[in-house]
C-alpha positions in Angstrom: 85.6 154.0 60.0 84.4 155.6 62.9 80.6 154.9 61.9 81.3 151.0 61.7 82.9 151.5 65.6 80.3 153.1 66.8 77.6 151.0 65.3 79.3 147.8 66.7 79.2 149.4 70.0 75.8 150.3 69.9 74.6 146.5 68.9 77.5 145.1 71.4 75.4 147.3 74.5 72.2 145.8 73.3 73.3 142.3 73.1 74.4 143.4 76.4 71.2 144.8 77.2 69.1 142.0 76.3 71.1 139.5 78.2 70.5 141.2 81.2 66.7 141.8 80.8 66.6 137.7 80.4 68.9 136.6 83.9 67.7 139.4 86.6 70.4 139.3 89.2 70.6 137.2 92.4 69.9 139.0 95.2 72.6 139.9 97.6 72.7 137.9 100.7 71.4 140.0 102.6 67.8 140.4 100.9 67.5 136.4 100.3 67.5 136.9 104.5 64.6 139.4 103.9 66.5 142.8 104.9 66.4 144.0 108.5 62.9 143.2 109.0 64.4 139.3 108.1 67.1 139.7 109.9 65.6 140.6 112.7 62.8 138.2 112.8 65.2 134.9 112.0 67.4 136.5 115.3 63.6 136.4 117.4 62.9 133.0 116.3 66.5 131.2 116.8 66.2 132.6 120.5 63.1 131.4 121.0 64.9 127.8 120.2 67.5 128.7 122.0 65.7 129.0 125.5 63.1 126.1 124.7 66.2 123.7 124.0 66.9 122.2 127.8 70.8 121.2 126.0 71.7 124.4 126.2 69.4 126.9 127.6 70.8 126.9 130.9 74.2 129.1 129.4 71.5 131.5 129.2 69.9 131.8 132.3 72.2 135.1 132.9 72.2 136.6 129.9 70.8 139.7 128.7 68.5 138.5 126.6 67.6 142.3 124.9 71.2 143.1 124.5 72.0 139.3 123.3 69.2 139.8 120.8 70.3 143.6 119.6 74.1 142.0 118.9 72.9 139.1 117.3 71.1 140.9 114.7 73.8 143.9 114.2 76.3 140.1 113.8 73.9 138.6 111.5 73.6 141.7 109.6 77.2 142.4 108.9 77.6 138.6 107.9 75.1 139.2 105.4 76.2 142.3 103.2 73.9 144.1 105.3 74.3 147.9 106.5 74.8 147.7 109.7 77.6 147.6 112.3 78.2 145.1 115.0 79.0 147.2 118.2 79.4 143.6 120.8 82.2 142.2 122.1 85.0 139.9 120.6 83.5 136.3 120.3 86.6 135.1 122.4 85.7 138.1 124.8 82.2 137.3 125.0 82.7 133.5 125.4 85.8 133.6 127.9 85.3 131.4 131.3 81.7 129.9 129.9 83.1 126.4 129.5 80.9 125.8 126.2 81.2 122.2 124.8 81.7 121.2 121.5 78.2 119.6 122.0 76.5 123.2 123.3 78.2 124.7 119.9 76.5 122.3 117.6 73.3 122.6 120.0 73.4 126.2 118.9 74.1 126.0 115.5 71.0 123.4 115.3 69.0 125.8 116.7 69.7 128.9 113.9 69.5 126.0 111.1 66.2 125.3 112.4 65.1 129.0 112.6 66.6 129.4 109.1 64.5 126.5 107.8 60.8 127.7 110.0 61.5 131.5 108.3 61.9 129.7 104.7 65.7 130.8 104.0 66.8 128.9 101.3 69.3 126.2 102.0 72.0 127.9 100.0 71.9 131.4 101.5 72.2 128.8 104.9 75.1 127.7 104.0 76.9 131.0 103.2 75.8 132.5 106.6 77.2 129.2 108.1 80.5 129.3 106.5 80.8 133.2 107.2 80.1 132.0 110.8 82.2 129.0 111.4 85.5 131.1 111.7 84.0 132.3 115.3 83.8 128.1 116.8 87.0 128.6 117.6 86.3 131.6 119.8 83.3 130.1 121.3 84.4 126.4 122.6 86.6 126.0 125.7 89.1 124.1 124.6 
């Protein structure tokens, strides 16, 4: 009896086996972003928007723009799956006394859709960045 068992198990891995070799798996969300080298390209183009946009480029006349653009990709990272660790401040930390508008938030988020879109990320990875994002509006907008 122990023959039949192990001869089942043996066809059941290669059923197994076979599957797999015909659906290669979906790349993490990370790599659909094209790794740090992705990450850290999307981050240089959505600043770039960011500063041409006249809505909202003015909240970023003080700014750091190195260490803006160093937290943004450790942020992005993490959001992703990526290996990285976001050393910044607390979005409600960060945000405090700025007086951003509901209107300067969707300004922004513009602004990374567009970047998204110009450094070909498809619209589904968009989305889950988005969604892993949203949680932080609150943070961000003055009430």
């Amino acid at each position: 009896m122990a023959r039949p068992m192990r001869l089942l198990t043996v066809l059941a891995l290669a059923v197994l086996l076979a599957a797999c070799a015909g659906n290669p798996p979906r790349a993490g969300l990370y790599e659909q972003f094209g790794g740090q080298a992705g990450v850290e390209a999307l981050v240089e183009e959505f600043l770039v928007r960011l500063l041409e946009d006249e809505r909202i480029n003015a909240q970023f006349a003080e700014t750091d723009l190195v260490n803006l653009n160093d937290r943004l990709v450790e942020q992005f990272c993490v959001e992703l799956g990526g290996p990285c660790t976001y050393t910044g401040r607390e979005m409600a930390e960060s945000h405090a006394g700025l007086g951003i508008t509901e209107a300067d938030f969707n300004a922004l988020v513009e602004g990374l859709v567009d970047a998204m879109d110009a450094r070909g990320i498809p619209r589904a990875a968009q989305n889950r960045l988005l969604a892993r994002l949203a949680p932080m509006h609150g943070d961000i907008v003055s009430p």
